[in-house]
N, CA, C and O atoms as CSV, one atom per row, in Angstrom:
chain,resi,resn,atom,element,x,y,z
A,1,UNK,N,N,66.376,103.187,119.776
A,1,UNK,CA,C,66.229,104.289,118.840
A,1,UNK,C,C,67.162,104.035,117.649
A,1,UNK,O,O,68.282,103.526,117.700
A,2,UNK,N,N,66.463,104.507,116.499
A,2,UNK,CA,C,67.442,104.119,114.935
A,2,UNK,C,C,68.126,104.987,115.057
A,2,UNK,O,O,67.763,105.904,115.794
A,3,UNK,N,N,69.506,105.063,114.326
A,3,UNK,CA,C,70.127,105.822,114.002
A,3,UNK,C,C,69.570,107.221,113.549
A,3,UNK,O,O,69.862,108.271,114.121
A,4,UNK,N,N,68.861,107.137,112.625
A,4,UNK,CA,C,67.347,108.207,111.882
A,4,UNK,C,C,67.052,108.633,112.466
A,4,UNK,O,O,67.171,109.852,112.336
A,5,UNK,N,N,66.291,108.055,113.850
A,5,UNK,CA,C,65.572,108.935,114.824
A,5,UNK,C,C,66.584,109.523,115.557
A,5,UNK,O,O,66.148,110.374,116.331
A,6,UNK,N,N,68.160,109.323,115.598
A,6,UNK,CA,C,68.640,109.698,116.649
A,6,UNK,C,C,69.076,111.430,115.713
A,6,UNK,O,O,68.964,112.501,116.308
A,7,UNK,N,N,69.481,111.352,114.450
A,7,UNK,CA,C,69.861,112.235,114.146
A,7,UNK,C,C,68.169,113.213,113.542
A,7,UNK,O,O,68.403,114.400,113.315
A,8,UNK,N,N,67.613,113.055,113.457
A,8,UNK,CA,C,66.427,113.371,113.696
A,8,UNK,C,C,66.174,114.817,114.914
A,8,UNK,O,O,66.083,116.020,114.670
A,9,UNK,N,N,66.115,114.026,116.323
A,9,UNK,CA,C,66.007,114.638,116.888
A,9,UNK,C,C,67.204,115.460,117.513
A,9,UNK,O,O,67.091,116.370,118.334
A,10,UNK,N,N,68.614,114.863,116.855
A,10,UNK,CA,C,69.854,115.940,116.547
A,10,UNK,C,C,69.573,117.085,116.338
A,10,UNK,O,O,69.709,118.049,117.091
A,11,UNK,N,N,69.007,117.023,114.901
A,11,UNK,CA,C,68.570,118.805,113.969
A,11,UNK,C,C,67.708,119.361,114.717
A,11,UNK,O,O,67.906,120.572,114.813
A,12,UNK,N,N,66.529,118.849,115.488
A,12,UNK,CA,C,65.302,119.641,115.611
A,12,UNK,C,C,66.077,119.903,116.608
A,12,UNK,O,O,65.981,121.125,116.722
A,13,UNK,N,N,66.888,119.475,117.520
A,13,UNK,CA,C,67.496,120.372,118.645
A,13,UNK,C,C,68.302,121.228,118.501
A,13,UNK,O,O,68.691,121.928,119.436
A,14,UNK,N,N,68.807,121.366,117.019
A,14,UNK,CA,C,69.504,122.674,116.637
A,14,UNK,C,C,69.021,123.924,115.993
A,14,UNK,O,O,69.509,124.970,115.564
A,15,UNK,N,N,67.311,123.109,116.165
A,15,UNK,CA,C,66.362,124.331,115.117
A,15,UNK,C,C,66.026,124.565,113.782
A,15,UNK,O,O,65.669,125.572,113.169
A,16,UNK,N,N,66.330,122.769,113.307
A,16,UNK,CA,C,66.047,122.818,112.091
A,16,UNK,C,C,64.151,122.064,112.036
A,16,UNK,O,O,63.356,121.605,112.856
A,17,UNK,N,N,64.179,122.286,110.802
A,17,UNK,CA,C,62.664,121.631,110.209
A,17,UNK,C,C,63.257,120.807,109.796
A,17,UNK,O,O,64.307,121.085,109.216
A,18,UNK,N,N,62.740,119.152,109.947
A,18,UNK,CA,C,63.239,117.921,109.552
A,18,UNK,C,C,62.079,117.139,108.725
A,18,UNK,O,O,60.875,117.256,108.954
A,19,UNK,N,N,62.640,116.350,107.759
A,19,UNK,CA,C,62.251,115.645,107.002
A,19,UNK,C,C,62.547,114.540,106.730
A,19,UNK,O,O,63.618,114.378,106.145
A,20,UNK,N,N,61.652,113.288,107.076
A,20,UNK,CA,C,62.465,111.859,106.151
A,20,UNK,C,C,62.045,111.713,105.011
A,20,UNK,O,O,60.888,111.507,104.645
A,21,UNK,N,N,63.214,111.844,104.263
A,21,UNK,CA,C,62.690,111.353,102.725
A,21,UNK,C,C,63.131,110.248,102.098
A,21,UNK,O,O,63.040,110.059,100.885
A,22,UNK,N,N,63.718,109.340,103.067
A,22,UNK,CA,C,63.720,107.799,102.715
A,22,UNK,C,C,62.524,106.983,102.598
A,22,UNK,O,O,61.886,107.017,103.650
A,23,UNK,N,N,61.941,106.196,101.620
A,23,UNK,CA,C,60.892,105.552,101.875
A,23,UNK,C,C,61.217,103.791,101.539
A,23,UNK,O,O,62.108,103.230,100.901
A,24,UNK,N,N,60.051,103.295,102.292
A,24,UNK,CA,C,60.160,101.695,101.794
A,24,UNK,C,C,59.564,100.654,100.664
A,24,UNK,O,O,58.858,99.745,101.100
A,25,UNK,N,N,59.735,100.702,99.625
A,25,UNK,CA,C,59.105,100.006,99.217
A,25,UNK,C,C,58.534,98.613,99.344
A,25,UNK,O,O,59.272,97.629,99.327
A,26,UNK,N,N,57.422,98.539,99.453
A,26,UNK,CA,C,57.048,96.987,100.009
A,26,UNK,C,C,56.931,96.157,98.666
A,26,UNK,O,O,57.291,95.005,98.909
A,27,UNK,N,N,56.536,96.319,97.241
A,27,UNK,CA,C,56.938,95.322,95.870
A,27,UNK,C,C,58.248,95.117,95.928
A,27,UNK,O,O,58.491,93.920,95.776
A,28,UNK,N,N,59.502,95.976,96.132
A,28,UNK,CA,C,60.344,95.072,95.992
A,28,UNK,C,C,60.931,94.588,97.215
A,28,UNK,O,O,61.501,93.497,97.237
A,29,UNK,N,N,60.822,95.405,98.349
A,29,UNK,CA,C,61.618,95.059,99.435
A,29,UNK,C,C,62.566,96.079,100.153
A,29,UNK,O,O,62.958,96.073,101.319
A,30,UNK,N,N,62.827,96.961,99.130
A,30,UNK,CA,C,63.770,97.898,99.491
A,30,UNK,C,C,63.651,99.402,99.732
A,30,UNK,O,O,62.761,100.123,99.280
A,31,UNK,N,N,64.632,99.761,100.478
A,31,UNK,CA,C,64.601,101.130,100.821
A,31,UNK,C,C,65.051,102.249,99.479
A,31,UNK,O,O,65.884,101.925,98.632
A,32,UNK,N,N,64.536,103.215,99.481
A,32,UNK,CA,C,64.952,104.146,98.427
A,32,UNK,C,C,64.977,106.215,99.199
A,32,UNK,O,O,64.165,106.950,99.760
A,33,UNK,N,N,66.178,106.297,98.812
A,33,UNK,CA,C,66.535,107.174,99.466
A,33,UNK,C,C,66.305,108.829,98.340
A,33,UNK,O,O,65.961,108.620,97.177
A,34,UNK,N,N,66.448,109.843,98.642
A,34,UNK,CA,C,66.162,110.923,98.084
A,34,UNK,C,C,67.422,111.127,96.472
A,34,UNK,O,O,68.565,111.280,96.902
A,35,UNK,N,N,67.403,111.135,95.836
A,35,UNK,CA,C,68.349,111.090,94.906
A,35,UNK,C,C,69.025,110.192,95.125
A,35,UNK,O,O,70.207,110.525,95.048
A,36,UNK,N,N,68.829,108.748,95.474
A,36,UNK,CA,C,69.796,108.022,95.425
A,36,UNK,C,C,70.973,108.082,96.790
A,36,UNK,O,O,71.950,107.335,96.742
A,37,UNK,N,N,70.753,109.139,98.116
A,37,UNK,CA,C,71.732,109.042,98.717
A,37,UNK,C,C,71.656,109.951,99.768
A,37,UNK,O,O,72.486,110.581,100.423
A,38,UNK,N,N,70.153,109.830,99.756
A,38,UNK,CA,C,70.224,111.150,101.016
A,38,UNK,C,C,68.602,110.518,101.377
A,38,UNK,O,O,67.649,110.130,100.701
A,39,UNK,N,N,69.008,110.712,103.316
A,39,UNK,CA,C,67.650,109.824,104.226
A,39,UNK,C,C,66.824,111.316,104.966
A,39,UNK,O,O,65.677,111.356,105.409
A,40,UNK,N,N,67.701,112.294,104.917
A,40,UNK,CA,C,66.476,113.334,105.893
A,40,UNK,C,C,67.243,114.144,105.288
A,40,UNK,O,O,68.355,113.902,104.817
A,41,UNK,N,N,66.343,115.670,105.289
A,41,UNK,CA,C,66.470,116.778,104.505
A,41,UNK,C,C,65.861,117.753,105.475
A,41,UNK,O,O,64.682,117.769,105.827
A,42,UNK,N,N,67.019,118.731,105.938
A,42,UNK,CA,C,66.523,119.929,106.842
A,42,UNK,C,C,66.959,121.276,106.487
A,42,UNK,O,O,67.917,121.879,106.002
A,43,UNK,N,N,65.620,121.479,107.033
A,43,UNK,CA,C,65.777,123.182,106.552
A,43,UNK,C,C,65.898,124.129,107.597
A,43,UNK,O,O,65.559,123.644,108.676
A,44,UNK,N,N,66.349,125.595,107.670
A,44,UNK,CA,C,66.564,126.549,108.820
A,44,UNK,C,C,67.436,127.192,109.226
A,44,UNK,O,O,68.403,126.874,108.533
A,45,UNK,N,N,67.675,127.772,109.787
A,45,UNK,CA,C,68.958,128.535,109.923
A,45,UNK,C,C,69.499,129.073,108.874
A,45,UNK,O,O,70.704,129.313,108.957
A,46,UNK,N,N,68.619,129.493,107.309
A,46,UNK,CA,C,69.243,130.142,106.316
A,46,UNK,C,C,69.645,128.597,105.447
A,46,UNK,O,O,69.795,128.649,104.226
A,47,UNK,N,N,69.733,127.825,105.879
A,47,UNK,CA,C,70.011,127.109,104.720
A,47,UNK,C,C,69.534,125.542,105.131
A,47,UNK,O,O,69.181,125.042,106.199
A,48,UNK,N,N,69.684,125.046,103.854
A,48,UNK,CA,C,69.346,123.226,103.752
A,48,UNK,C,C,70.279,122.479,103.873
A,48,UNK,O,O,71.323,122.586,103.230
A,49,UNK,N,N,70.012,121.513,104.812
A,49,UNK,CA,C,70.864,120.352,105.124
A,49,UNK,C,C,70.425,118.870,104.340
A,49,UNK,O,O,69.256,118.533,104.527
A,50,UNK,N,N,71.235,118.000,103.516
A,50,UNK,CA,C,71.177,116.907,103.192
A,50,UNK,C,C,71.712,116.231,104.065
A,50,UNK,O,O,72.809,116.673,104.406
A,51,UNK,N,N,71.274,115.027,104.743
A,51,UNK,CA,C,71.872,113.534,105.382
A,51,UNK,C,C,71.616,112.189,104.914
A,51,UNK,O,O,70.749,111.544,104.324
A,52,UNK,N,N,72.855,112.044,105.484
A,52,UNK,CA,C,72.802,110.710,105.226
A,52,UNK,C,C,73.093,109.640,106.698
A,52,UNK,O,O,74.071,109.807,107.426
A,53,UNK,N,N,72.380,108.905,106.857
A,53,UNK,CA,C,72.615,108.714,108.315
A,53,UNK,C,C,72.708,107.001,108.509
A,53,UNK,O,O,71.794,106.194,108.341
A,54,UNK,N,N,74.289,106.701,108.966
A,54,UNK,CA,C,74.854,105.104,109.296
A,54,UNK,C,C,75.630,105.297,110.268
A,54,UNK,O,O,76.103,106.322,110.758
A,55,UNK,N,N,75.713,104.308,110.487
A,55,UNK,CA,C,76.668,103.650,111.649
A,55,UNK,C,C,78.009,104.110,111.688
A,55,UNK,O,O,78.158,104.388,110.498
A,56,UNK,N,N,78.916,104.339,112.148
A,56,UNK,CA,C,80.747,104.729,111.862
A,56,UNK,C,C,81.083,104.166,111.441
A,56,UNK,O,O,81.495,104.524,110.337
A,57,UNK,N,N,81.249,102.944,111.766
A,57,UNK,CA,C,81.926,101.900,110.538
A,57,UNK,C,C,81.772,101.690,109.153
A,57,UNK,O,O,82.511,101.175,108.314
A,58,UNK,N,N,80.344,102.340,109.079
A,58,UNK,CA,C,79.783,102.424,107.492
A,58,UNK,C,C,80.229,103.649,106.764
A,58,UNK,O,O,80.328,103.737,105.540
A,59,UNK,N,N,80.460,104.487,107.544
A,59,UNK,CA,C,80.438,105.699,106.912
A,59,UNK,C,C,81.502,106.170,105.561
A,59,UNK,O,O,81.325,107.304,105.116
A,60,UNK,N,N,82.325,105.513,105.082
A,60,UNK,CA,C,83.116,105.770,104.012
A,60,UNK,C,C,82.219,105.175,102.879
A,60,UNK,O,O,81.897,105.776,101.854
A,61,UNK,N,N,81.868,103.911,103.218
A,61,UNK,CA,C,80.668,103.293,102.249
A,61,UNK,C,C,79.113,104.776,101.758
A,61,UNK,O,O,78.623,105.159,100.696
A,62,UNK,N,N,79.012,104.936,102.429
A,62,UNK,CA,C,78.369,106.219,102.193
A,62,UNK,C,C,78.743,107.613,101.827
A,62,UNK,O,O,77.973,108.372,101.238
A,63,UNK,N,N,80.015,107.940,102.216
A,63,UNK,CA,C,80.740,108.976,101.594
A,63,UNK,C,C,80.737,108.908,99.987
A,63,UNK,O,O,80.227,109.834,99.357
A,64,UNK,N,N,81.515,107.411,99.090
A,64,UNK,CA,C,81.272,106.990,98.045
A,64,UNK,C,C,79.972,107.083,97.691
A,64,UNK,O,O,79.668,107.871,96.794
A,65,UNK,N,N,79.066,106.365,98.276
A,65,UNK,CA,C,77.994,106.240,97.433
A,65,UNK,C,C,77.351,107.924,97.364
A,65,UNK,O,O,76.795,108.289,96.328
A,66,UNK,N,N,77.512,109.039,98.752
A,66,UNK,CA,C,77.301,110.635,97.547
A,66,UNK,C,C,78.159,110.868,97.067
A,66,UNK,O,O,78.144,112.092,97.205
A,67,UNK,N,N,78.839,110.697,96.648
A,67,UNK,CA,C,79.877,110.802,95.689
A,67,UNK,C,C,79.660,110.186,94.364
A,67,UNK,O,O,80.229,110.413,93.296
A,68,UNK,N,N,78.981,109.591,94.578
A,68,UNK,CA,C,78.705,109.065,93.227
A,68,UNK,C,C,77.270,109.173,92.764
A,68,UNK,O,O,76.914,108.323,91.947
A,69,UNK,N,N,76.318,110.149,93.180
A,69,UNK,CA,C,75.249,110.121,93.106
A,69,UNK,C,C,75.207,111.223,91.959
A,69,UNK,O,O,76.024,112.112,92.201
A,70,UNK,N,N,74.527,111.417,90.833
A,70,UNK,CA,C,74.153,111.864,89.694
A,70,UNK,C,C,74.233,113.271,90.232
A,70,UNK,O,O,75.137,114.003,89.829
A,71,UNK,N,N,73.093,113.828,91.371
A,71,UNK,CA,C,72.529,114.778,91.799
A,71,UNK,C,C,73.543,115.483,93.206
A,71,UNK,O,O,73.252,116.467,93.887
A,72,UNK,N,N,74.462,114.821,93.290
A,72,UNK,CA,C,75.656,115.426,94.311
A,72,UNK,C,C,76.285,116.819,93.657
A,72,UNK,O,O,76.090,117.792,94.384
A,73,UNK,N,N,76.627,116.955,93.070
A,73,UNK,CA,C,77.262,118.075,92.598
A,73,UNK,C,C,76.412,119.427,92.447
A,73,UNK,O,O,76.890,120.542,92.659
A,74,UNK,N,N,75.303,119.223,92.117
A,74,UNK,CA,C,74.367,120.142,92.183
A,74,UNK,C,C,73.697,120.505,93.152
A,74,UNK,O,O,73.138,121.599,93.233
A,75,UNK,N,N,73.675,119.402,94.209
A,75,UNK,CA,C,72.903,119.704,95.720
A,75,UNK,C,C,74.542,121.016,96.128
A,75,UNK,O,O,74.458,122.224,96.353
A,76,UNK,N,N,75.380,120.450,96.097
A,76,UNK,CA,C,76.482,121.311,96.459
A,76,UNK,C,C,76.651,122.648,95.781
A,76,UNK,O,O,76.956,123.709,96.325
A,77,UNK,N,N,76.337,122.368,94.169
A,77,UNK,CA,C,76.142,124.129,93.957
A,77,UNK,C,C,74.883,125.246,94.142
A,77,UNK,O,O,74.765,126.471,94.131
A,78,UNK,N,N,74.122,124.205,94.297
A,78,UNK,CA,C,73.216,124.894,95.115
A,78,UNK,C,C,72.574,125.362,96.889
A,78,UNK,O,O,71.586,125.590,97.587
A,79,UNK,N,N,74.017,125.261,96.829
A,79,UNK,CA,C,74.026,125.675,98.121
A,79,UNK,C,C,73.433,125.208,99.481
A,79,UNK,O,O,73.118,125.788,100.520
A,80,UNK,N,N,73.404,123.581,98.934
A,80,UNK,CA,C,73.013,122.428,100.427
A,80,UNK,C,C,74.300,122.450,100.782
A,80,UNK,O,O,75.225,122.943,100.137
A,81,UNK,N,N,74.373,121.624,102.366
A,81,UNK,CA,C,75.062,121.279,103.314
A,81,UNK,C,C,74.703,120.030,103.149
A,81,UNK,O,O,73.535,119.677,103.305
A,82,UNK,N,N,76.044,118.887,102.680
A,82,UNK,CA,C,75.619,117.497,102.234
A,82,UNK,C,C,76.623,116.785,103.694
A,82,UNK,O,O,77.832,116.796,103.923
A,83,UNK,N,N,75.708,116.345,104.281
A,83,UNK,CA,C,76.172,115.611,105.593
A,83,UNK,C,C,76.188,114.479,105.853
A,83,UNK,O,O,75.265,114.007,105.188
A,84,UNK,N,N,76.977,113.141,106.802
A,84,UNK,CA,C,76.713,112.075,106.956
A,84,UNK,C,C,77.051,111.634,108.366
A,84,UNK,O,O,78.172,111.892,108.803
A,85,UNK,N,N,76.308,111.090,108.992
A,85,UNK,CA,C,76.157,111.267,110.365
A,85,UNK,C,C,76.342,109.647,110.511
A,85,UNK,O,O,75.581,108.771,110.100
A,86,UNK,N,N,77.471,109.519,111.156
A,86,UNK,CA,C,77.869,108.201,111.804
A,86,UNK,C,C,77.523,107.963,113.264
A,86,UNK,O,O,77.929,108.782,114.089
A,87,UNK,N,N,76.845,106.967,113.637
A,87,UNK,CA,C,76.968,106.751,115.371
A,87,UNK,C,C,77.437,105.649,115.595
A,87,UNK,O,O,77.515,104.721,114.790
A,88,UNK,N,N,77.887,105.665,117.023
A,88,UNK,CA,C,78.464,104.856,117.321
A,88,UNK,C,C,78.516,104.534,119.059
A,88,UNK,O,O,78.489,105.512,119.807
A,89,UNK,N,N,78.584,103.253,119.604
A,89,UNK,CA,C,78.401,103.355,120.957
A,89,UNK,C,C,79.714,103.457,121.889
A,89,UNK,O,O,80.420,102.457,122.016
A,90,UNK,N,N,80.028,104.605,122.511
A,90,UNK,CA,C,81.273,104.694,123.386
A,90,UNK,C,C,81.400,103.797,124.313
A,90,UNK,O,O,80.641,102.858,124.072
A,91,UNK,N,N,82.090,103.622,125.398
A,91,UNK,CA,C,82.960,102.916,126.203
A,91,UNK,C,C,81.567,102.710,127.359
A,91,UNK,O,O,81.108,101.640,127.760
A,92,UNK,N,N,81.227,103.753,127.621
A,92,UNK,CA,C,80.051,104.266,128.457
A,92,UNK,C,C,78.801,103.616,128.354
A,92,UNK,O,O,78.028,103.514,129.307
A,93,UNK,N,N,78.527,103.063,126.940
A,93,UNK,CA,C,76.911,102.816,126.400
A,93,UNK,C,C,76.348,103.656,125.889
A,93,UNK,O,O,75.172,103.552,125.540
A,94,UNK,N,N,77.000,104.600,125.738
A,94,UNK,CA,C,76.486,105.859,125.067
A,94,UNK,C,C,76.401,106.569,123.638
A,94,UNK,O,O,77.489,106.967,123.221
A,95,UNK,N,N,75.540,106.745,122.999
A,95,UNK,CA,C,75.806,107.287,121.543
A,95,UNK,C,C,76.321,108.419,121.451
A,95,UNK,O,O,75.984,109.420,122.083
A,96,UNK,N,N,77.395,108.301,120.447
A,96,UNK,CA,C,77.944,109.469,119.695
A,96,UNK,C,C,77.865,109.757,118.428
A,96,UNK,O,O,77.596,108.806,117.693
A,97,UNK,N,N,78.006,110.709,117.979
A,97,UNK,CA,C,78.010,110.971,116.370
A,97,UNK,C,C,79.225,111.499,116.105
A,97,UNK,O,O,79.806,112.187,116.944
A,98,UNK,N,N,79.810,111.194,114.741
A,98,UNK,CA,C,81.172,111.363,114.057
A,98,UNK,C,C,80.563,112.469,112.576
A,98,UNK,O,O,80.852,112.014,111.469
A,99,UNK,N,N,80.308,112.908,112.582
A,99,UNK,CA,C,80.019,114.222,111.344
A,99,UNK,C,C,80.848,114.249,110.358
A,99,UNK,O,O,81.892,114.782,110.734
A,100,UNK,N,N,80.895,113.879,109.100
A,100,UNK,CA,C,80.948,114.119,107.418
A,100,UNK,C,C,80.649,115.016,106.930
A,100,UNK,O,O,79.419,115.015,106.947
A,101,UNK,N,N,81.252,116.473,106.124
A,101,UNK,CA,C,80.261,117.406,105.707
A,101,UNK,C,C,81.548,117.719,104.160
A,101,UNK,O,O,82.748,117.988,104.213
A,102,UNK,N,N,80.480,117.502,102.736
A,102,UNK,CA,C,81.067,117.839,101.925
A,102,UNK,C,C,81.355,118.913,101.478
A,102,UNK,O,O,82.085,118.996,100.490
């Protein structure tokens, strides 16, 4: 299971409506994410969640990059929840998530 799918079925188990809005482009090769910095977008519980979803070790690399996204400041005054969901495998074999929330 991807990381994506794992936080995926994270939200819907908290009762959100989930969305991927990362897509692939096949002309150039690459992935392109929602403003530049966001992979799933959930709604519910009264409000919208932005993610961003990597590995733990990645996750400062992604902190920067919303941070530096044109459209960050405004997802925040408008009242999203801008999140970044790190996993990682414990001692056990087991996935965990490490949570980012701006």
């Amino acid at each position: 299971m991807t990381p994506s799918a794992r936080s995926i079925a994270h939200m819907k188990s908290l009762g959100y409506q989930v969305a991927n809005v990362e897509h692939y482009n096949y002309f150039t090769k690459r992935r392109h994410d929602l403003f530049g910095c966001i992979d799933i977008l959930c709604v519910g519980n009264g409000e919208t969640i932005a993610l961003q979803v990597t590995s733990k070790s990645n996750m400062s690399s992604r902190i920067k990059k919303i941070e530096a996204a044109e459209a960050s400041p405004e997802m925040l005054r408008s009242g999203w929840r801008v999140l970044v969901h790190g996993w990682w495998k414990n001692a056990k074999g087991r996935y965990e998530l490490k949570e980012f929330e701006f």
